[in-house]
C-alpha positions in Angstrom: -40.9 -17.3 -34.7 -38.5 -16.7 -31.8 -36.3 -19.6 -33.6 -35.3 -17.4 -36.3 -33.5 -15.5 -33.3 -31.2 -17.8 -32.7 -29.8 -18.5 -35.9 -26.9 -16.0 -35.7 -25.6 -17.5 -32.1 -23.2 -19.1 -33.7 -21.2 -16.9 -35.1 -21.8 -14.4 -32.1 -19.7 -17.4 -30.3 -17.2 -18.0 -33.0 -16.3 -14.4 -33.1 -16.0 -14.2 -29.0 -13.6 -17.3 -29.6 -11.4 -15.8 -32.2 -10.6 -12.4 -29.7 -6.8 -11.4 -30.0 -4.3 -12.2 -27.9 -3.1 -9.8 -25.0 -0.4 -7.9 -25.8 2.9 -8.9 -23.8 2.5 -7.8 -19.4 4.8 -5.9 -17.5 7.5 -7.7 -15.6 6.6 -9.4 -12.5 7.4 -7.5 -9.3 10.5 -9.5 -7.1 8.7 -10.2 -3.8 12.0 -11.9 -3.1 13.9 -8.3 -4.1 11.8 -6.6 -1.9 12.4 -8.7 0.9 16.4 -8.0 0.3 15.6 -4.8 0.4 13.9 -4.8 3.1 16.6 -6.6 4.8 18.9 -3.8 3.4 17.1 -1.2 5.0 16.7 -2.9 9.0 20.4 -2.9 8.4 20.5 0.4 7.6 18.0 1.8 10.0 19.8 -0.2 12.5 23.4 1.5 11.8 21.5 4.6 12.0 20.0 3.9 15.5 16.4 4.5 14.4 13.7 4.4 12.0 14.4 6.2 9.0 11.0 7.8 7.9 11.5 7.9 4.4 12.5 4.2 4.5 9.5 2.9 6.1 7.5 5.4 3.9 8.7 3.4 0.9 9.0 -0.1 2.4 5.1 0.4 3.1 4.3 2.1 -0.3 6.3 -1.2 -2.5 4.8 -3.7 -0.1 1.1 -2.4 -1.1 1.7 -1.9 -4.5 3.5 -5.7 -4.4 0.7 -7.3 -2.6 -1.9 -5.6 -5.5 -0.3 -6.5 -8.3 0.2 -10.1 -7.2 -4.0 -10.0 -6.0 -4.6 -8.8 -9.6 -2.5 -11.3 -11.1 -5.2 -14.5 -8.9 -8.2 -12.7 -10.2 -7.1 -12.6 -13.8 -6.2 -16.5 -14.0 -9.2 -17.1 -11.9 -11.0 -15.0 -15.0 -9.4 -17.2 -17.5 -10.3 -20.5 -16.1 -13.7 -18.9 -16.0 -14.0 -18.3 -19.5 -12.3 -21.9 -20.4 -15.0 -23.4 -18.6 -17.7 -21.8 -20.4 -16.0 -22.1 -23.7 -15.8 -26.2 -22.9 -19.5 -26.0 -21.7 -20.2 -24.1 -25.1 -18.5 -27.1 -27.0 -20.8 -30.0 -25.3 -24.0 -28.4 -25.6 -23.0 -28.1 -29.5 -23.6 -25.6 -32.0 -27.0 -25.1 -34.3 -26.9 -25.8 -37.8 -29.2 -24.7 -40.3 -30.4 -28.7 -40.7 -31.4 -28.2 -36.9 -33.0 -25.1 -37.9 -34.9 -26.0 -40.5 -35.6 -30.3 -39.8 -39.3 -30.8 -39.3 -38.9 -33.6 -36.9 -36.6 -31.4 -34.7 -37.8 -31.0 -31.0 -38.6 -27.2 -30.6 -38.7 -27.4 -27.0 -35.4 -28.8 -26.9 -34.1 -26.9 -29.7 -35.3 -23.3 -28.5 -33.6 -24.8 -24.6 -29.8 -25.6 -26.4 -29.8 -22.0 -28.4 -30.7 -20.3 -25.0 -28.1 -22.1 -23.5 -25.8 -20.8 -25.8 -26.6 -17.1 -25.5 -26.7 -17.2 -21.8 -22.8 -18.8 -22.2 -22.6 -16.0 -25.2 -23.7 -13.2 -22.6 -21.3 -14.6 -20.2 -18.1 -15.2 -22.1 -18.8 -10.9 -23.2 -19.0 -10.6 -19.9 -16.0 -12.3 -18.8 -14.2 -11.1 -21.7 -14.5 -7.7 -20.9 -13.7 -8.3 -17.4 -10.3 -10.1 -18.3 -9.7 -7.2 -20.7 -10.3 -4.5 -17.5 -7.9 -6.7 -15.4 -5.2 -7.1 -17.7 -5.3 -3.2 -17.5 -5.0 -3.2 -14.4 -2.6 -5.8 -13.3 -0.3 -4.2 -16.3 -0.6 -0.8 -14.4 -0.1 -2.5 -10.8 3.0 -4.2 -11.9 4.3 -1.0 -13.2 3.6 0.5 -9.8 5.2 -1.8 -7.5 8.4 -2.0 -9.6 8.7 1.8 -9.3 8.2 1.7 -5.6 10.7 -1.2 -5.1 12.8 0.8 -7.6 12.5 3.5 -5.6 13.5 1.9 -2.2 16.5 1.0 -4.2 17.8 4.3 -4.9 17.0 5.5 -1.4 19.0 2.9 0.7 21.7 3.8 -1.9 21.2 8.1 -1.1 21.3 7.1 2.8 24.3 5.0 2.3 25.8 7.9 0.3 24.8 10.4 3.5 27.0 7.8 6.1 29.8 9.7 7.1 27.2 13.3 7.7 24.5 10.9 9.8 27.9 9.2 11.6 28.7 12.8 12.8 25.6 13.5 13.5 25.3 10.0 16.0 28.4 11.0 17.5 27.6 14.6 18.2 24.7 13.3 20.5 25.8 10.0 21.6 24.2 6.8 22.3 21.9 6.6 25.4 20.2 3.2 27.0 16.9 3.7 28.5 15.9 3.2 32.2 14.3 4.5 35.1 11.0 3.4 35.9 9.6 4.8 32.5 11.7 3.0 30.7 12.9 6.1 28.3 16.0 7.7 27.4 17.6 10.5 30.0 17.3 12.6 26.4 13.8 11.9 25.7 12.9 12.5 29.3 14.1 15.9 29.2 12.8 16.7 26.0 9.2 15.5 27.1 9.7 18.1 29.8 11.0 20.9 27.6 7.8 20.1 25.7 5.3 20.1 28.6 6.6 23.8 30.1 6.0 25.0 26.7 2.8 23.6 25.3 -0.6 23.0 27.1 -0.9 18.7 27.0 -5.0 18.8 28.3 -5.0 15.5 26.3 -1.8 13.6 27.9 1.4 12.0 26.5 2.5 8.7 25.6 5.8 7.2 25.1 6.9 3.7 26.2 5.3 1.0 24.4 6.9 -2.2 25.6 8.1 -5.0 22.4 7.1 -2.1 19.8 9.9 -2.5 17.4 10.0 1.5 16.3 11.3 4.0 19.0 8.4 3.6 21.6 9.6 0.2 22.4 13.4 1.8 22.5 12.1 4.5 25.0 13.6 7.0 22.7 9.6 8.5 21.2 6.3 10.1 22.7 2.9 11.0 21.5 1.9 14.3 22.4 -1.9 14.0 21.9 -3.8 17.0 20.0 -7.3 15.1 20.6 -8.9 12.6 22.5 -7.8 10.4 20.3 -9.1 8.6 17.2 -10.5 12.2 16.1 -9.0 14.9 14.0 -7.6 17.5 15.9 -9.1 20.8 14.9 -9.3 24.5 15.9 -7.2 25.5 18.8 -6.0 21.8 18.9 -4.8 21.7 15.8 -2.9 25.0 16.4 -1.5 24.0 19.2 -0.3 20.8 17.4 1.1 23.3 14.2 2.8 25.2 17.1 4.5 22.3 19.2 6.1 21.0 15.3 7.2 24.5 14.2 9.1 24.5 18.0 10.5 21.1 17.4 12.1 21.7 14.1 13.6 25.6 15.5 14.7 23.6 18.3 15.7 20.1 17.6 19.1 20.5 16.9 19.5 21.9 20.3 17.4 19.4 22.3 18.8 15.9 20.6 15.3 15.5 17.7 15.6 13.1 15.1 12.6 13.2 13.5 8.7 14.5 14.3 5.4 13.4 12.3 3.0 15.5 12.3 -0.5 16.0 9.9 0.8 12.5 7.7 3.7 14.4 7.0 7.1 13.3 8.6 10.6 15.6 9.2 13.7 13.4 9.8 16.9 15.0 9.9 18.7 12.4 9.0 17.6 12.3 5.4 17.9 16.1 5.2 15.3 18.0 6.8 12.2 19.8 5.2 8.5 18.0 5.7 7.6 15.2 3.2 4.3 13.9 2.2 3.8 10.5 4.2 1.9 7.5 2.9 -1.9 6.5 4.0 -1.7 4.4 6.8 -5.5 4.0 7.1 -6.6 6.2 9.9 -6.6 9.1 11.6 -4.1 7.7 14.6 -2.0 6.0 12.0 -2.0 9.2 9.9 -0.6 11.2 13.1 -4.0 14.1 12.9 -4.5 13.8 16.0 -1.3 13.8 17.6 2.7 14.6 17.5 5.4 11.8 17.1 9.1 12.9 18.2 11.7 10.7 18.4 15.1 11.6 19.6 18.5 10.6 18.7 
């Protein structure tokens, strides 16, 4: 008889109930340290008249990592008040004792209804179980992550603090310029545009001034030079062209006033030292810079 089935539920249930505790978490990640950082940096960037790539790079990286460890850290409580709730529901619908079991005036119906219950709320409590045990894992290794990255954007505010006097000289070897005109960009960046355009074929046009953008586009001091129509890779001759145009800028930015290019997800910023570094996902082929070239000048 399918009765006899349900003898053991009991102790399927105890056992789920007894489960050991979860071993101490990784320390919470600061949102309030990363906004001090943050802070830190602006001022930074701010001394240093420009976006410093590998600043916003990190800012970006510790803000994701921040914002999935604290999303982790809902769905596991939201897990455990799941599991409480069955546990509680598991405690009113009571257990089955062999009396039950074995009592000849006992309901069958009713009996064989209660011990489905139970392994329904049996089935459920594995599976929550198991799914508190996966995010646990998970939160632990999110937590680690963001403290690295905010660890991280606290060592390199502290290397550009350390590089002041060298990024000072640097300022002061190409001076300070306001934008105007009718374009609204820098005398330097209007000349460099040109220097660019004798050079390189633009068949898919330039960009520069974005008015209340708070990087260098809304400074006038930053064009797009566009590799493809936009929105799509560039490729083949278009991506040439693009490898050409940042091999050009890097030979010739000292000369012409760059301070950094981005290029291929990969940014160059010669006021943290030169040489191409690997540059965050920012979710899209514009955002990623394949499909054109960012230069900003000093």
């Amino acid at each position: 008889m399918r009765i006899w089935r349900f003898a053991g539920l009991v102790a399927v249930l105890a056992a789920l109930l007894a489960l050991p505790a979860p071993s101490p978490a990784a320390a919470d990640p600061s949102p309030a340290e990363l906004r001090k950082l943050t802070k830190q940096a602006a001022k930074l960037e701010e001394l240093y008249r420009g976006q410093i790539q590998s600043l916003e790079d990190i800012k970006l990286q510790a803000k994701k990592a921040t914002d999935t460890s604290g999303a982790l850290e809902a769905q596991l409580k939201a897990a455990q008040a799941e599991v409480s709730r069955i546990v509680q529901t598991s405690y009113m619908v009571g257990p089955l004792d062999n009396m039950q079991l074995f009592a000849p005036k006992t309901d069958p119906y009713k009996l064989l209804g209660q011990a489905a219950s139970m392994t329904f709320m049996a089935d459920e409590r594995t599976k929550r179980v198991e799914n508190i045990q996966k995010l646990i894992d998970k939160s632990k290794e999110a937590k680690l992550n963001a403290n690295d990255k905010i660890e991280k954007l606290r060592k390199e505010i502290k290397d550009m603090l350390a590089k002041r006097k060298d990024i000072e000289k640097l300022l002061a070897k190409y001076g300070f310029q306001q934008p105007g005109g009718a374009e609204g960009l820098t005398p330097r960046m209007i000349s460099v545009r040109a220097e660019i355009m004798a050079n390189f074929p633009m068949k898919y046009g330039v960009g520069c001034l974005r008015p209340g953008d708070p990087g260098e586009h809304g400074k006038g001091r930053a064009c797009d030079f566009m590799m493809s129509s936009g929105g799509t890779m560039a490729g083949g001759g278009d991506g040439a062209n693009g490898d050409a145009l940042a091999a050009w800028l890097i030979k010739n930015g000292a000369r012409i006033g760059v301070m950094y290019i981005i290029w291929k997800q990969r940014y160059y910023d010669i006021r943290s030292g030169g040489g191409w570094d690997p540059m965050s996902d920012r979710g899209g082929v514009t955002a990623n810079h394949y499909d054109h070239v960012h230069v900003s000048v000093f």
